[in-house]
C-alpha positions in Angstrom: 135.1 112.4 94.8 135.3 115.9 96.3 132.9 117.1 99.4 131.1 118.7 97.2 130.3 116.2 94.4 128.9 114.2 96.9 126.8 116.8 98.8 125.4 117.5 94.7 124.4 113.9 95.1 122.8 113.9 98.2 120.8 117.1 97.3 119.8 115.5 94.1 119.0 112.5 96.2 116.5 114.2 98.6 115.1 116.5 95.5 113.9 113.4 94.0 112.5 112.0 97.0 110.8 114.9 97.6 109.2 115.2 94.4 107.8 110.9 94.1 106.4 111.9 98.0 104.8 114.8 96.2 103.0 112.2 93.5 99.5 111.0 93.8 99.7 107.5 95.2 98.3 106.7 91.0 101.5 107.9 90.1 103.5 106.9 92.4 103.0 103.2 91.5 103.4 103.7 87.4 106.9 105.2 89.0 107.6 102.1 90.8 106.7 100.0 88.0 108.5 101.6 85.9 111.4 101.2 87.8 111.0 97.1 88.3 110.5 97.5 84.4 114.1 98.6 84.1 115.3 96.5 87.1 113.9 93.6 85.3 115.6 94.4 82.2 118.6 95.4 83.5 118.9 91.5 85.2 118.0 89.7 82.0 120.7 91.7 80.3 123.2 90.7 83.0 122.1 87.1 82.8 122.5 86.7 79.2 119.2 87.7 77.6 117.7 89.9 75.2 116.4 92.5 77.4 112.6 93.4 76.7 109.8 96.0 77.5 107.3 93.4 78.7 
């Protein structure tokens, strides 16, 4: 991956830090929910298992 690809990244990285920070701490968690939502589903794939929404 060329310098730049990766400093894309990294940008892209920090934009979206930037804009969860910028969330009301309401949102915020329905974010991180949402993303042990898809963690969980990702694992139950991975082990075997139908994946699904709670």
């Amino acid at each position: 991956m060329d310098s730049r690809a990766e400093s894309s990244d990294e940008a892209q990285g920090l934009r979206l830090v930037r804009a969860f920070l910028l969330l009301p701490p309401e949102k915020r968690a329905e974010v991180i929910a949402f993303a042990e939502d898809l963690v969980r589903a990702h694992t139950q794939s991975d082990n075997g298992q139908e994946a699904s929404p709670r």
